[in-house]
C-alpha positions as CSV (number, residue, x, y, z in Angstrom):
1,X,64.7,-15.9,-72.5
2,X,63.9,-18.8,-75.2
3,X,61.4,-21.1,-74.4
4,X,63.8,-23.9,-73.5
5,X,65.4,-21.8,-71.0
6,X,62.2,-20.9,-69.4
7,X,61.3,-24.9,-69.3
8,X,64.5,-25.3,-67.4
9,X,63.7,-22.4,-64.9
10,X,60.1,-23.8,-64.2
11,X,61.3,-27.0,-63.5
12,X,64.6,-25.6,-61.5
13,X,64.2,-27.0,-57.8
14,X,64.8,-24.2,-56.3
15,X,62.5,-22.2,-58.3
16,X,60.0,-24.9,-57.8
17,X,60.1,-24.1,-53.9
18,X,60.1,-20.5,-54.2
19,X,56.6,-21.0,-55.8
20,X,55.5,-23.5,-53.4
21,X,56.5,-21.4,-50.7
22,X,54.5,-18.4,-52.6
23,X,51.7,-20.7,-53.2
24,X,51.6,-21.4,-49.1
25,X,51.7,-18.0,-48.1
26,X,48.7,-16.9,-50.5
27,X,46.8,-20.3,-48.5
28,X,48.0,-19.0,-45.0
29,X,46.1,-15.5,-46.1
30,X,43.0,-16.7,-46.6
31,X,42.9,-19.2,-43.9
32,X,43.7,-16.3,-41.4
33,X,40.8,-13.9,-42.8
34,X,37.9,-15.2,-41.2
35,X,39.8,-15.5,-37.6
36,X,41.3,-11.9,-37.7
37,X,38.0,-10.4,-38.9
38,X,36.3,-11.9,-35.9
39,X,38.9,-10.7,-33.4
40,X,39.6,-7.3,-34.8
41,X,35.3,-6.1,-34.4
42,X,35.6,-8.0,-31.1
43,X,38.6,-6.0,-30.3
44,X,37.4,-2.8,-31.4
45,X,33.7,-3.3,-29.4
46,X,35.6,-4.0,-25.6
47,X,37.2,-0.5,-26.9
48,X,34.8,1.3,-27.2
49,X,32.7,-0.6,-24.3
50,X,35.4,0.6,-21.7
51,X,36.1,3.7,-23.2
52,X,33.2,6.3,-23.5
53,X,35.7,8.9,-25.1
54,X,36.5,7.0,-28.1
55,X,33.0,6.6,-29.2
56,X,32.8,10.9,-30.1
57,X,33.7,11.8,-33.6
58,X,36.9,13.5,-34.9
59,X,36.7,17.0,-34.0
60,X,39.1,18.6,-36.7
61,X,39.4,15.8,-39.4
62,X,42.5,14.6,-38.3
63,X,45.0,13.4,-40.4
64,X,48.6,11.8,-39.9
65,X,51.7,11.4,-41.8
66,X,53.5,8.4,-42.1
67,X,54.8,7.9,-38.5
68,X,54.0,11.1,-37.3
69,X,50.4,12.0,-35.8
70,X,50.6,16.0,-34.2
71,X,48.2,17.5,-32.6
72,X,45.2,15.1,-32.8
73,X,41.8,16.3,-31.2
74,X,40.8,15.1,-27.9
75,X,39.2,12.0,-29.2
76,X,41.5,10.9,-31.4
77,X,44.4,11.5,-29.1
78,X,42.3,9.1,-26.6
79,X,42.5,6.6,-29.8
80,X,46.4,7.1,-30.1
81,X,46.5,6.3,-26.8
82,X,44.7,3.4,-26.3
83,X,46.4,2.0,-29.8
84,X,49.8,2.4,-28.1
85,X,48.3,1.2,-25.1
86,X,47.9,-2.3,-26.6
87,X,51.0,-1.8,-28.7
88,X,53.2,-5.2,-27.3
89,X,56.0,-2.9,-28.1
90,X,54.9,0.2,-27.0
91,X,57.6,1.4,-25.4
92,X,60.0,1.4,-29.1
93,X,57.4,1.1,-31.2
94,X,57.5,2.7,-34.7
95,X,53.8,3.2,-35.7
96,X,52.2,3.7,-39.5
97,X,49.6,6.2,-38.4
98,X,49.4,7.2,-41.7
99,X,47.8,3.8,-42.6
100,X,44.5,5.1,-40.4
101,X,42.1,7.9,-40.8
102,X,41.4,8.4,-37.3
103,X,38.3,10.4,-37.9
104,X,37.0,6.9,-38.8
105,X,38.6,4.7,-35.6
106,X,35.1,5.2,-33.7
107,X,33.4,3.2,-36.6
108,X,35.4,0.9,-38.3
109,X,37.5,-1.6,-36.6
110,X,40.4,-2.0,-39.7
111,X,41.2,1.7,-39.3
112,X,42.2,0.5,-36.0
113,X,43.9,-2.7,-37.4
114,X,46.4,-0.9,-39.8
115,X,47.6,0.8,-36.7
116,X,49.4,-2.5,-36.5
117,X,50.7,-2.9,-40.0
118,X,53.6,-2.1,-42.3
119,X,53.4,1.1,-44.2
120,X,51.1,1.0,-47.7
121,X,47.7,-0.3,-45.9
122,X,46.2,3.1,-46.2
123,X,43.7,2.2,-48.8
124,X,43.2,-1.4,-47.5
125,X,39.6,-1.7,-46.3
126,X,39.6,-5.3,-44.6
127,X,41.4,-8.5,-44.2
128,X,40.7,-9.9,-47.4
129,X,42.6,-7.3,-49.1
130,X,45.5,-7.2,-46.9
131,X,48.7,-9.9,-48.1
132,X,50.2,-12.5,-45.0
133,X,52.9,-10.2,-43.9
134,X,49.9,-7.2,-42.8
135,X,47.9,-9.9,-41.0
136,X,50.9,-11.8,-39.4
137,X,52.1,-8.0,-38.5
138,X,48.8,-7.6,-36.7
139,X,48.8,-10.8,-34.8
140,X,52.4,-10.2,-33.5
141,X,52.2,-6.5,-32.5
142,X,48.5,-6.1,-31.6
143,X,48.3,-7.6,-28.1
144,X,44.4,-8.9,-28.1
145,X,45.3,-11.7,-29.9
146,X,46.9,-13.7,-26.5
147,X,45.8,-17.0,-28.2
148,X,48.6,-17.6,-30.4
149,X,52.3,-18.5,-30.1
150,X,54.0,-15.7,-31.5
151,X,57.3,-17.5,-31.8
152,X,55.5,-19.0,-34.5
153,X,54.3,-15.7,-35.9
154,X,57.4,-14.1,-35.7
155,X,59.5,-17.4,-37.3
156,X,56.7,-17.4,-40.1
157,X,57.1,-13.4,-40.6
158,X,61.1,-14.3,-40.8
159,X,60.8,-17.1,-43.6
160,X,58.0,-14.6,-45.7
161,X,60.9,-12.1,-45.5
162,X,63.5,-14.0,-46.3
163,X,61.4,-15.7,-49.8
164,X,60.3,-12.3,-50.4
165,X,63.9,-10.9,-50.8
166,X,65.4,-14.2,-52.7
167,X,67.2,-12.1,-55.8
168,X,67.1,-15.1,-57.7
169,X,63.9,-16.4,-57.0
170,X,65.2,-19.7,-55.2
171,X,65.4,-21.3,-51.9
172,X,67.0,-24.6,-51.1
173,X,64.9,-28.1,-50.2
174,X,66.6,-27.5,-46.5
175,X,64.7,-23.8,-46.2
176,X,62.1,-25.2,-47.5
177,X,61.9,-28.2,-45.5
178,X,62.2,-25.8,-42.1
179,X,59.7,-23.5,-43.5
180,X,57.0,-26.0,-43.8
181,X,57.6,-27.1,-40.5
182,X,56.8,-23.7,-39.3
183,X,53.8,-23.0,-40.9
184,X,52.7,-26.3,-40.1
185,X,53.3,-25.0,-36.7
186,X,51.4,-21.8,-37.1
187,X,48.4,-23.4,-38.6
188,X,48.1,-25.7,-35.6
189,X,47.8,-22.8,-33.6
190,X,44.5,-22.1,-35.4
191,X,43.3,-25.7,-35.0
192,X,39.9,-25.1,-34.0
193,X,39.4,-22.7,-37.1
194,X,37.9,-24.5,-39.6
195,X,38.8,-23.0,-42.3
196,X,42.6,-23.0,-41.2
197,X,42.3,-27.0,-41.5
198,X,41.4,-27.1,-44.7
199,X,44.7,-24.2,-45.5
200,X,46.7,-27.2,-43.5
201,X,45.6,-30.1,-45.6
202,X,45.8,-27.5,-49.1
203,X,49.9,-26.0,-47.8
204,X,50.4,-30.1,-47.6
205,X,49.1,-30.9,-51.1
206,X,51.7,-27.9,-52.4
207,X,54.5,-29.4,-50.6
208,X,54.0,-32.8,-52.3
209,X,53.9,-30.9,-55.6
210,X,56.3,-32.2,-57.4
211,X,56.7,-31.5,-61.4
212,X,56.1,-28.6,-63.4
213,X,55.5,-29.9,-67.0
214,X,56.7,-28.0,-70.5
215,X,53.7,-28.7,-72.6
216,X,51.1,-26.3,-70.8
217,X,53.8,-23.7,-70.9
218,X,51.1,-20.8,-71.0
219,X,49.5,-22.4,-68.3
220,X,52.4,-22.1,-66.1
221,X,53.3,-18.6,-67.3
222,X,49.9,-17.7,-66.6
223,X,49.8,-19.2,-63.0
224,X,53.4,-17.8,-62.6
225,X,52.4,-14.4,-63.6
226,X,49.2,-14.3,-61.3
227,X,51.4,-15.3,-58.2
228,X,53.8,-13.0,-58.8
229,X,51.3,-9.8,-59.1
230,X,49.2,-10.7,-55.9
231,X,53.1,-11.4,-53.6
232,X,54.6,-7.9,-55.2
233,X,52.9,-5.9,-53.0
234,X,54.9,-7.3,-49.8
């Protein structure tokens, strides 16, 4: 690709969204850190407050595969339990237990988290390393969090699939239009976060991004190449 055609691609309209849209997913991340953090140790202590069993340790080092978990020790069987318990699709669900190492669950609330999560979290050690589709996961299918509209969740999780999947790398102003209005909606769900106003007022300033100029081309290319290596991973 010459130079001039790469000028025209960054300043291609659709393109242009697709970044934007990037860009607001990256800000939704970070906003959503502090608030999940909070809830997941909160979550994990009325666990282990109501639940004598699951504070013993691991008996035989148990250790799933992928979906599967057999024959799990006494304590971590109580663990599997109480995960599915507060499954909000317990019945059907298809769990990752291969993202946890149960012999940690008693200690460390994001080995109970990933329970929650797409496959591939198994080396993630908190929130800040996880991308927005493993923390909107969590929200939807972890029922502790009862404060938020997960229509929103759900709609936002939709859109971030739908950007993610984009062969071309494009999406048109009217996708884009309805996909700010959804996250707009989803960060008004987090309204008394603070941090999640200031990711409202920052997803606004990226949709009033307008022109992606020639001249710094390296620039670009280097901001280009950044996003691209932190969204690959979804």
């Amino acid at each position: 690709m010459g130079l001039e055609e790469l000028a025209l691609r960054l300043n291609d309209s659709g393109y242009k969204n697709w970044l934007k849209a990037a860009r607001c997913l990256l800000l939704l991340r970070e906003g959503l850190h502090p608030f999940i953090t909070q809830h997941m140790r909160d979550f994990h202590g009325d666990l282990l407050n109501q639940n004598t069993l699951l504070r013993k340790p691991c008996e035989t080092s148990c250790r799933p595969r992928g979906t599967k978990f057999s024959s799990p020790c006494r304590a971590c069987s109580e663990w599997q339990r109480v995960i599915l318990k507060h499954h909000r699709q317990r019945e059907t669900a298809t769990v990752n237990w291969g993202n946890c190492f149960p012999p940690r669950w008693r200690k460390d609330n994001w080995e109970v988290a990933k329970a929650y999560m797409p496959r591939g979290q198994g080396e993630v050690k908190g929130a800040d390393q996880c991308d927005a589709s493993a923390l909107l996961n969590l929200i939807n299918y972890c029922d502790y969090f009862q404060s938020v509209d997960l229509k929103c969740v759900r709609e936002v999780i939709r859109f971030r699939n739908e950007l993610m999947h984009s062969c071309e790398f494009c999406v048109k102003d009217e996708w884009m239009k309805h996909y700010q209005t959804t996250l707009k909606n989803l960060v008004w769900q987090f309204r008394n976060q603070p941090q999640m106003a200031t990711v409202g007022r920052q997803i606004e300033e990226v949709s009033m991004f307008v022109c992606v100029c020639a001249p710094p081309l390296m620039l670009v290319l280097k901001y280009c190449a950044c996003l691209f290596v932190c969204l690959i991973r979804c």
